[in-house]
N, C-alpha and C positions, 0 to 999 in steps of 0.2 A: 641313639637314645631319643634325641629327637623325633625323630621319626614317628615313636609310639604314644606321643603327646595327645596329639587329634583326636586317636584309638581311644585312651585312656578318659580323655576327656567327654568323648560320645559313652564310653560304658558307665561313667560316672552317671553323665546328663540323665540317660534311661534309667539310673539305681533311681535318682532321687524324683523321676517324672512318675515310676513305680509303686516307688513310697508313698507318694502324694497322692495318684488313685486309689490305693490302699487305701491310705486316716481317712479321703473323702468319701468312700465306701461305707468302712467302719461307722464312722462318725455320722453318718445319715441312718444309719439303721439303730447307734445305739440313739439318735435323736426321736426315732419315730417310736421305738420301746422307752427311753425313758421320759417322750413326751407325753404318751399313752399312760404310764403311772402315777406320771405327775399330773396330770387334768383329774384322774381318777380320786387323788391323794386332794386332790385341792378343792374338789365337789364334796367329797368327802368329811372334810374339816369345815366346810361351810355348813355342813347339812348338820355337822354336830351342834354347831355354834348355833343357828337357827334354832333346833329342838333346844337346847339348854337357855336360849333366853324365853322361849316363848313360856318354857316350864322351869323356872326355877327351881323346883324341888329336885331335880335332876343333882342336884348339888350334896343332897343327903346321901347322893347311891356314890361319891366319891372313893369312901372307903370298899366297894363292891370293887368297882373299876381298879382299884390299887391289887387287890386280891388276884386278881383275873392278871393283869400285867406283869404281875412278879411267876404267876402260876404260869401261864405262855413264855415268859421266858426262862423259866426252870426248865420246863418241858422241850424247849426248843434249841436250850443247852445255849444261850444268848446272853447270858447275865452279866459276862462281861463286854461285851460289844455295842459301840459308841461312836461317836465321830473321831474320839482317841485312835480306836481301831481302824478306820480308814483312814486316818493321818498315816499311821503307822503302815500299812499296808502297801502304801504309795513308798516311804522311806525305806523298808525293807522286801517290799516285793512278797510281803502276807498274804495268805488267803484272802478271799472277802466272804464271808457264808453267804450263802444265797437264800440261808433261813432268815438273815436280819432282814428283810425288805419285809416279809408279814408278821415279823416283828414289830420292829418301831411304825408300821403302818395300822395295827391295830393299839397298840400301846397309845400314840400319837392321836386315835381316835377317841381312844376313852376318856384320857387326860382332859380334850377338849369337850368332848361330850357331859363330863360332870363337873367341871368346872375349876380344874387344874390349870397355874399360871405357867405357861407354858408356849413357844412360838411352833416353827412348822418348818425355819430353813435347815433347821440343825438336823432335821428328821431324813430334807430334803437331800440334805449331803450323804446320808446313809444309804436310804433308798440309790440316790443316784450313785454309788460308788460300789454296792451289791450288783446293779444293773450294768455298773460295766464290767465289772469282774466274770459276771457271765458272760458276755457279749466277747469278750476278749477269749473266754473259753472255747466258746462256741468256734473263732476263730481260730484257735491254737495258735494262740501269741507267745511268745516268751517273754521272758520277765518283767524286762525291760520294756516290751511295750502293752504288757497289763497295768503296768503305771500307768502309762497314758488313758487309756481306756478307761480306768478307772476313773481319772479327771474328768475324762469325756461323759462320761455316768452322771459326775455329780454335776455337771457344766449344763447338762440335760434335763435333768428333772428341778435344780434350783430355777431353770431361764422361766420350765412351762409352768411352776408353782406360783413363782414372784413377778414374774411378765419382763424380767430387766437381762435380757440376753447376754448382754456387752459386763455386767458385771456378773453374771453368772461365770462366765468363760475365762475374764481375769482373777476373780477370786478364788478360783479351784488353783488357778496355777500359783496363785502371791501367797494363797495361807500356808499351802506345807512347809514352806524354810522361807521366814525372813531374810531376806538382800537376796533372793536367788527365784528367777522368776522363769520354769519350765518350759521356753521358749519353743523347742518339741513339739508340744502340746497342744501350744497356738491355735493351731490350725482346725484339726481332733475339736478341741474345746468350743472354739467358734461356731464352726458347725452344726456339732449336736445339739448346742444352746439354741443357736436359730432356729433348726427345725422343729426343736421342740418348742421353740417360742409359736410358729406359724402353727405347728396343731392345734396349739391352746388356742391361738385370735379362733380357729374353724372353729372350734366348741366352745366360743362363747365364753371363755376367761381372761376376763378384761385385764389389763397389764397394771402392776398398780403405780399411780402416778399424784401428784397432790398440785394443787395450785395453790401457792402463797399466800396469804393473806397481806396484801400490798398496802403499805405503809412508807410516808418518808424515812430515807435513813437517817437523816440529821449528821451532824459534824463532828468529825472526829471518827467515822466510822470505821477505819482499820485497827484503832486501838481499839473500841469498846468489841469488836468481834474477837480481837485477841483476846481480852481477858474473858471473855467468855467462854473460849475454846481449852483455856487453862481449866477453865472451872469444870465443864465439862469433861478434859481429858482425867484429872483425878478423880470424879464422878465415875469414871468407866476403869480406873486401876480398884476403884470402893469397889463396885458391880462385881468386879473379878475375884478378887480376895472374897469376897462375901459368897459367893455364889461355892465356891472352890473350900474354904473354912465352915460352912454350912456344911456340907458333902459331907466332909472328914467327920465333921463332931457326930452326925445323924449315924452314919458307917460305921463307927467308933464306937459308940457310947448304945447301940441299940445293933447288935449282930443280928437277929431276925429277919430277914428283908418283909416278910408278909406283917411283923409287927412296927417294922418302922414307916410302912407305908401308910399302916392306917391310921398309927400315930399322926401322921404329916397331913394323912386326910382329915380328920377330926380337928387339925391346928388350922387348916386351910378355910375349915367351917364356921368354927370358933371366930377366926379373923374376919370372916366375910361379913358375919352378924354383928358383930362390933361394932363394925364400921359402917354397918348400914345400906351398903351398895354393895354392887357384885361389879364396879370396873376392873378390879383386879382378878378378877377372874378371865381363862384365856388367851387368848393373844395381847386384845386390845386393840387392834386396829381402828374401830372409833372414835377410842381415846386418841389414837395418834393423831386421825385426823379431823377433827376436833379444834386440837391441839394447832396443826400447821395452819389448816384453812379460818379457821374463825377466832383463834389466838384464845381459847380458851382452856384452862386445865387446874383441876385442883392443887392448893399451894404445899401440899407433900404429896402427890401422886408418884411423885418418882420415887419416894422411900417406900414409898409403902409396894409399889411393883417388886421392888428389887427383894422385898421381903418377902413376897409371896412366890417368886418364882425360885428363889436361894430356897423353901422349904420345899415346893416341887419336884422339882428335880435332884435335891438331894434326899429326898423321901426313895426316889427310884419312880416318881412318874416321868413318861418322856414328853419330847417335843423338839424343843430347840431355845437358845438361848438367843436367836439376833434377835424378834421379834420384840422380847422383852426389854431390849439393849434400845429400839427405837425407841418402843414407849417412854422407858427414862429419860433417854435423850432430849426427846419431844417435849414432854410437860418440864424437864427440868428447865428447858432450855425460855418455853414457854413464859414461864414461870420468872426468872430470873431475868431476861434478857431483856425487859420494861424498868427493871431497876438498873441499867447501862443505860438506858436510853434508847434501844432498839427496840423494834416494834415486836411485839409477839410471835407472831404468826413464824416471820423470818429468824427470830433467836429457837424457833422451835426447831426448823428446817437444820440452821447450826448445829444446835444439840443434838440431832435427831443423826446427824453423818459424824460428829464427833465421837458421841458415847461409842459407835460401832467401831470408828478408826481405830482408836486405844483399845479395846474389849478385842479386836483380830489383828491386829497389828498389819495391815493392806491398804496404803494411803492410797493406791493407783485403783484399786477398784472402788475405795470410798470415794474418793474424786468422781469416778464415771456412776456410781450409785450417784450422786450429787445431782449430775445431768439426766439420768434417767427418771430419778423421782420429781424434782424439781424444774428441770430446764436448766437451761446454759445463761442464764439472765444475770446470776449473781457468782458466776463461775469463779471469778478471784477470790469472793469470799470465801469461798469453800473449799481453798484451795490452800489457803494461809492456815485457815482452821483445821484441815486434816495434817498439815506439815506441822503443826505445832502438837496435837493430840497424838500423834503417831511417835515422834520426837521424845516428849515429855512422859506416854507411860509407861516408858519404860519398858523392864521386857517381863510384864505381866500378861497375860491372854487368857481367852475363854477355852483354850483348848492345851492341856499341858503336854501333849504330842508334837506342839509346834515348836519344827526348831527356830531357833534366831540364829541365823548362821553368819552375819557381820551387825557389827559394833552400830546402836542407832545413830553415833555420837563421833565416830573415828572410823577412820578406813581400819578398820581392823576383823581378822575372822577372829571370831567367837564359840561359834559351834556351841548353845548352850538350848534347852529348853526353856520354852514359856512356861512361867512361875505359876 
């Protein structure tokens, strides 16, 4: 018996030296495909966003653009298909259409084009999770490892959208099931992020990254960052429920999809004149930073985002929900974090990795988004702040696909869905 040890052990060595050229194969080509839709996707969104501020009136064709989005995806048989669906798809090994990518990539355009509150990674994980499903076809993978590919997808086109490779690759793996982190995938994930991170530096899409707006911290600074991380991690259980109860009542109470979009568009319009500005329109990234770099933000901008993008997306315009989860974070954090005694700029920073922690339930990728957007300068802080936000909201999330598969509170499995 002995004997065959060596044997066994050399045929093992080669299975898994195999394996490895394999996901590095895979994983470069799905990096160079879904770095290539994501530069595409992200020129794109800019170009909308440029036309819509230089022309405001862009804003009245909103209800056109709701019409055209619900009509493309009646036509393209998509209507239900969402980041739900590639949660799910990873969990049960589902199809992925390969019609959602010109899907939510034109949906995603329109939104932002007329001036729907709406971000771009939740779009990103679509696109990127359709783009591995092919890639994995193309391969003839089995099941088991079109999962993978699939993270690889979305690990790809989130790195070349947002420029943050290392959190692109951990959050594809932390968001499908809470406590259980696809270690598999690792590899697959890293990769396709990188690559497609290095496409985007060639083509000129800068990574997005924020400088602090530097101020003393003053005394006592672990406690006033924890009650702030409190404040904001209920801030991001509000976001959830709101965004999620919004959905329901819109879906509910108005079956039409072409009638409830325009409804949502004309509410969208109605609010924007109101109020007199259009920051709530779009992503927001100005507002976010804004908000970090020069410590400035209006003293409800975070209610009023969350209001605009809870009618958005529950009207049935797409995008994505992180983008919207910074900006609250951001102004809220902004905003509030002067009455603790912290400086603006830095309680924006807080808020801005907090609202996201509790809204996706991923301390490990919030943490490395920390370093990514901010630097490593204030790493503890942000590290208390995510263990406490992640902790505390419970097991509500932006995605009711996600499972929580142990207890945030006790070594215990759970096996339950985000609320």
């Amino acid at each position: 018996m002995h004997m065959h040890l060596p044997e066994q052990g050399t045929k093992d060595a080669l299975q898994t030296t195999s394996s490895f050229l394999k996901w590095i194969y895979i994983a470069v080509c799905t990096g160079l495909f879904g770095g290539v839709i994501g530069i595409c996707f992200h020129k794109s969104v800019d170009y909308a966003t440029e036309l819509r501020l230089e022309d405001p009136r862009l804003l009245w064709l909103l209800p056109v653009a709701g019409l055209l989005i619900v009509a493309f995806y009646h036509v393209t048989h998509m209507e239900h298909e969402n980041t739900n669906a590639i949660i799910d798809s990873i969990h049960f090994g589902a199809k992925v259409p390969l019609l959602l990518l010109p899907a939510i990539y034109i949906g995603t355009f329109l939104t932002h084009l007329c001036g729907g509150s709406a971000g771009r990674e939740g779009a990103a994980l679509q696109i990127g999770g359709s783009i591995g499903w092919c890639v994995g076809q193309i391969f003839i993978l089995d099941e088991k490892d079109m999962r993978i590919a699939t993270l690889s997808g979305m690990s790809a086109v989130f790195s070349a959208l947002f420029g943050t490779p290392i959190t692109a690759a951990i959050f594809a793996l932390e968001v499908i099931s809470v406590g259980i982190v696809y270690y598999s995938g690792l590899i697959p994930c890293l990769i396709s992020a990188l690559i497609a991170f290095w496409l985007s530096s060639l083509f000129g899409v800068m990574p997005t990254h924020f400088n602090i707006l530097i101020q003393p911290l003053g005394d006592l600074i672990f406690l006033k960052v924890t009650i702030l991380a409190l404040l904001c991690c209920f801030l991001s259980v509000i976001f959830c429920h709101t965004l999620h109860r919004t959905e329901h009542f819109l879906v509910s109470s108005i079956k039409n999809p072409y009638l409830r979009i325009v409804i949502g568009a004309v509410v969208i319009i109605g609010l924007s004149y109101a109020l007199g500005c259009r920051d709530y329109n779009g992503a927001g990234m100005d507002i976010i930073r804004n908000a970090v770099e020069h410590g400035r933000a209006r003293p409800l901008a975070f209610l009023f985002k969350m209001i605009f993008t809870a009618i958005t997306i529950g009207a049935g315009f797409k995008g994505g929900e992180v983008v919207p989860s910074f900006f609250i974070g951001a102004t809220f954090g902004c905003v509030v974090g002067p009455l603790l005694g912290l400086g603006p700029g830095f309680s924006a920073a807080i808020g801005l990795i907090c609202v996201f922690c509790g809204a996706v339930n991923c301390p490990i990728a919030s943490l490395i988004l920390s370093i990514e957007l901010f630097g490593s300068t204030y790493l503890i802080y942000f590290a208390i702040a995510c263990g406490i936000s992640y902790t505390l909201s419970g097991y509500v999330g932006l995605y009711s696909s996600q499972k929580i598969v142990y207890s945030k509170i006790k070594a215990e499995f759970i096996d339950i869905y985000a609320k």
